[in-house]
N, C-alpha and C positions, 0 to 999 in steps of 0.2 A: 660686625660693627659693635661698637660698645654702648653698651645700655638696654640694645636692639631687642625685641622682642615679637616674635614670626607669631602673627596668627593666623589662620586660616577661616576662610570667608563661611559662612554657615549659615543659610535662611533659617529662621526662628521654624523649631518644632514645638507640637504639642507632645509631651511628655505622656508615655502610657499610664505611668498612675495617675497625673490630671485628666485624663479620658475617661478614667474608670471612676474618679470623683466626683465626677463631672456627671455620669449616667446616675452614679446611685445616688448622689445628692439632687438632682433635679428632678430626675424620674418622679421618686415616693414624695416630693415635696408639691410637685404640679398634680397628680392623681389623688395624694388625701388631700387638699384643699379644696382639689372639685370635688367631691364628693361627699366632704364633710359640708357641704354648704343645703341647704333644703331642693335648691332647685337646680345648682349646679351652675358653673361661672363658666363652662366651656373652655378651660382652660388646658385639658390633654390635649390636642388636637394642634394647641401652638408644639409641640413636641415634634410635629413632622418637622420643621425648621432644622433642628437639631443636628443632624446629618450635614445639613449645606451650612453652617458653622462651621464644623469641626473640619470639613473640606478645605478650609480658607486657612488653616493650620497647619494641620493633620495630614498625614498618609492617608493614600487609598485603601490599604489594611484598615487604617484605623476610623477611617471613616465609611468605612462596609461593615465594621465592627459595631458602630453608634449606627446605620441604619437597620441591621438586621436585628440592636435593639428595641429599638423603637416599634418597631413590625412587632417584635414578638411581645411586645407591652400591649400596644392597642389588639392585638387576635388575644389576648388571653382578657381583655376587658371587655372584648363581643363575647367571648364564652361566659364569663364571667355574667354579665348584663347583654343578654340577644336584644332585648328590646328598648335599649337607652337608643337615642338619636341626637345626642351632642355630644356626647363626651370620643365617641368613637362606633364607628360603625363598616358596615362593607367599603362603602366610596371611600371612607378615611384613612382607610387600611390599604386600598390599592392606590391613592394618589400617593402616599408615604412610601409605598413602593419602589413609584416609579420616581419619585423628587429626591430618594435614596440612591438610583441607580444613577441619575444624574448629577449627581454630587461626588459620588464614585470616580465618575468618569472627566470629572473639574479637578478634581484633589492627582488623578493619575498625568491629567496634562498638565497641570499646573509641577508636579514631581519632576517632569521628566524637563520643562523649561528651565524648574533650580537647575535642577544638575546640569543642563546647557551651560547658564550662565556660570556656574562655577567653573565647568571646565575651562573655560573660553578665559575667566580672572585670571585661574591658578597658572594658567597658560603664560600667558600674560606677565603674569608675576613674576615664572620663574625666567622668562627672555629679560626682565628688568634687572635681574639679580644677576645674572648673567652679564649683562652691559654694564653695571654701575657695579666697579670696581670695591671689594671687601676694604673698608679701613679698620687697622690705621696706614695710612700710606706714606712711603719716604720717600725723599730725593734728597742728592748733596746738597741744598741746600734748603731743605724745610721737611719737616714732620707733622703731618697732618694726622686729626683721631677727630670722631666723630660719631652723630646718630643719625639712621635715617628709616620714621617711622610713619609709613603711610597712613593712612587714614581706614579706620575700619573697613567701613562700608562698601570702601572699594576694593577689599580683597589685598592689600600691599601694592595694588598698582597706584601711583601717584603722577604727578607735573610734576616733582621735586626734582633735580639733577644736582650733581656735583662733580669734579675731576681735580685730579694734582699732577699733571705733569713736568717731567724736564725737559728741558728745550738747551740750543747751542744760549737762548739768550737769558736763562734762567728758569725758574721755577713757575710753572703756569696754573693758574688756580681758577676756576668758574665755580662759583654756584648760580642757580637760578631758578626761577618758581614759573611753570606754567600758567596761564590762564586757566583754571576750570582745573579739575580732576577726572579721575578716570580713564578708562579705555579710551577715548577722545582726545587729552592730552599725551596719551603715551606717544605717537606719531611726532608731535610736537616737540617731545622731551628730546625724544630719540636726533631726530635731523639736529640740533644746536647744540647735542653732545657729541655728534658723528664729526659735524663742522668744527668744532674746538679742539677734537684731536690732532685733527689733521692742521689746522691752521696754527695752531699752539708752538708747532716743531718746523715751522716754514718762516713763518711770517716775525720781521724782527721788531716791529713798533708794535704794540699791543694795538693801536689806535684801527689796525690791521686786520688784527683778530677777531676785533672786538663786528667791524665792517662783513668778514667773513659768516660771521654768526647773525648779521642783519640780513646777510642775502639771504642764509638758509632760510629763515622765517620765513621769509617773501614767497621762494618759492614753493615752499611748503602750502604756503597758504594760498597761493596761485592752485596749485593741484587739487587740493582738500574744497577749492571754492567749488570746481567742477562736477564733485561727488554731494555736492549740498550741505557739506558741514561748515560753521562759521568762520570766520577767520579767527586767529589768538593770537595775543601778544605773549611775551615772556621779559620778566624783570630778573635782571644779571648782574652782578659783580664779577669784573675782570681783573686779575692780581699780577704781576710778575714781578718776583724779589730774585734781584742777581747779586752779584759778590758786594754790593756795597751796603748801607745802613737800609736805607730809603726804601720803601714799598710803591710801587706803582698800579694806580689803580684807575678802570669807567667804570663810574655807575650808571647802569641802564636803568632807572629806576627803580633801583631794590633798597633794600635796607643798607643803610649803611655798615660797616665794620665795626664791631667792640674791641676795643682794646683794653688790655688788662692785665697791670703791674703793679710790684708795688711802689710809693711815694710817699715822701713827708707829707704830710703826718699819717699817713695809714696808710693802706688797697687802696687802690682805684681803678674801676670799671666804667668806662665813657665811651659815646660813640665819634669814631674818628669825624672831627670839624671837615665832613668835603664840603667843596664851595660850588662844584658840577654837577648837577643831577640831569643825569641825561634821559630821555625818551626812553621808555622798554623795547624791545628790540622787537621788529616787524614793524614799529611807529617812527622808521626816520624820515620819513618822506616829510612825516609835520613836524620836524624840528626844524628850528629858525635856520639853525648852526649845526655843522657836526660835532661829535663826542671830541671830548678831553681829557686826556691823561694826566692825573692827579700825583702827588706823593707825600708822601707821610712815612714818621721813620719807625723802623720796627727795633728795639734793642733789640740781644740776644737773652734780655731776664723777664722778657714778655711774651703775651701771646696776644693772638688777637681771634675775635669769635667771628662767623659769617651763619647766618643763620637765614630761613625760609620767615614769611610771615606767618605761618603755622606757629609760630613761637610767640612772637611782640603782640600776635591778635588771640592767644588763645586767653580764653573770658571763664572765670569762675561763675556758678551760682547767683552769685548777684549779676553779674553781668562786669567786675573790673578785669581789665586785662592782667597777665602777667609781669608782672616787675621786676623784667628781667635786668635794668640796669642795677637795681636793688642786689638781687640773687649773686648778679656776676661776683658782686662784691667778697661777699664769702669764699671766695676760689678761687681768689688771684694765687694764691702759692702753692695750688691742685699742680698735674699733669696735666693735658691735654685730655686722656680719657678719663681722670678722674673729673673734669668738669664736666665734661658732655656725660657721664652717665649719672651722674649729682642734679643736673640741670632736666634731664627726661624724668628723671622720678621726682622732680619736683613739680614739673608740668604735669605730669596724672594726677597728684596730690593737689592741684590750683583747679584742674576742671576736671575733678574727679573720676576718670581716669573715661571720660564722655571728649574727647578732642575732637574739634570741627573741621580740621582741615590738615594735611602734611604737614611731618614738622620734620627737616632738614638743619642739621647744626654741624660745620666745622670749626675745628679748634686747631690752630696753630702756633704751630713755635720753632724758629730757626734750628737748623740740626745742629748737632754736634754729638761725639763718636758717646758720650753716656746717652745723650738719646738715641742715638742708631741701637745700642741695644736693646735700651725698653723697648723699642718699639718691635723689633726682631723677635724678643722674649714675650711680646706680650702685656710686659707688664702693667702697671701703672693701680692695680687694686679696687677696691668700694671706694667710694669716697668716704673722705676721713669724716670719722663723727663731732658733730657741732655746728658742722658748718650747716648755714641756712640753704 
């Protein structure tokens, strides 16, 4: 995917040189101030702590490493001083011991949980990567290029979905954003990208499709009630562009469509005027009305954006969203994958590369046989320099 960049989920480690800074900077700094004092502030003895810190980190190595320090601090400060009785003594030495070995023993079940959850992500991740098809993807008659960048914390599993396929009745396009993230929505993602395949290639009114992808919801969320997880909605955009000018589009609640070409007197990046916003889908039972099929024309010297709310809600430092209609601006006369990779390194550079939630972007543009082969080739470049 263009722009894309794979990371892999990692619980935060203490670092062994921070371990070992960590011992000899506290150690000598807690022991000469108690004892540089007349009568002594009893402040060694906070020292057996130490171990069950680094546990909450650290490895069980390395936090059997900070408790068999510590042990051998306070025994060399009874030898040192047999007869001090604050700063350290027998009892102090063997409850460090044992609040040592029980810290051991947090830090190794706590180890061996990470790597549970990782396995179970990476898992995860790679059956997503596996379902959601690599772009940039073609059909006769559209060229789609894109990003699609999970959200850390989750490991690259997301709510995000997208599809492009061909149909007898034209070119079928979904994107759409789960409720919620995580392993929790992947269930969700999966059933309304399963139902769109299939319903994509059958059904000839979109108005069809879009009903097909209501059911899944439903009974997703019929089953999932059973096992005690919540219900979720999902916000979609449904597309099919066939041999004529016109785009047809439901919006289930999601963001509407960028379009962007250029005009007198310059670029322009706008979002398509729909006048139907309909319910997210698994909420049609409380719509007044059912869904409507929209249209709007697409030239062949435009594209248009479809994007997740991971993008329109991602918030810089002060707390302003992204401006993306602003940004589009600058890449009306990109490719297709020079805007989506122009447009994710601008989003890391807005919330400093801290993003709160999936961010899904398709970029489209009617085919024709030079696009058939950028897209074949790969090509399309960095985005060109200047642009904002």
């Amino acid at each position: 995917m263009a722009g894309s960049r794979r990371r892999g989920y990692a619980p935060p480690r203490l670092r062994s040189r921070t371990l070992v800074s960590l011992l000899v900077v506290v150690t000598p700094l807690v022991v000469v101030s108690d004892y540089l004092t007349d009568r002594g502030l009893g402040l060694v003895p906070l020292l057996i702590f130490l171990p069950a810190f680094i546990a909450g980190r650290g490895t069980a190595r390395q936090t059997a490493v900070a408790a068999a320090w510590i042990v051998l601090v306070l025994v060399g400060l009874l030898v040192y001083d047999p007869f001090q009785t604050v700063s350290a003594n027998l009892s102090t030495v063997t409850f460090t011991a044992v609040l040592g070995g029980l810290s051991i023993a947090g830090a190794w079940q706590r180890g061996r949980r990470d790597a549970e959850i990782t396995r179970l992500r990476s898992a995860a991740a790679a059956l997503q990567r596996q379902i959601l098809r690599p772009l940039p993807l073609l059909t006769d008659r559209m060229l789609a290029d894109g990003v699609y960048e999970p959200v850390e914390e989750d490991s690259r599993v997301g709510g995000d979905i997208y599809e492009v396929m061909a149909s007898p009745y034209g070119t079928r396009v979904l994107i759409a954003d789960v409720q919620g993230k995580g392993l929790p929505a992947i269930g969700t993602a999966f059933a309304v990208l399963g139902a769109f395949r299939e319903a994509a290639g059958r059904e000839p009114e979109l108005t069809a499709v879009v009903e097909a992808l209501e059911s899944a919801v439903v009974r997703h969320n019929t089953f999932e009630a059973r096992t005690g997880e919540p219900e979720r909605f999902v916000t979609a955009l449904v597309l099919n562009a066939d041999s004529g000018s016109d785009v047809q589009v439901v919006d289930c609640g999601h963001i509407p469509p960028y379009l962007l070409r250029r005009e007198r007197p310059g670029p322009a990046a706008r979002p398509v005027p729909l006048r139907n916003f309909g319910v997210p889908l698994g909420l049609g039972s409380l719509a007044p009305g059912s869904r409507a099929v929209e249209r709007f024309a697409l030239p062949s010297d435009a594209m248009l954006l479809l994007c997740t709310d991971g993008v329109t809600e991602a918030r810089d430092s002060s707390g302003a969203f992204f401006p993306l209609e602003e940004r589009l601006t600058g890449w009306v006369d990109a490719s297709p994958r020079e805007v989506a990779a122009g447009l994710l390194e601008q989003l890391a550079v807005h919330t400093g590369g801290a993003a709160a939630d999936d961010i899904a972007l398709l970029v489209l543009r009617r085919s024709t046989p030079e696009r058939e082969r950028e897209a074949s080739s790969g090509g399309g470049g960095a985005p060109a320099a200047g642009r904002r």
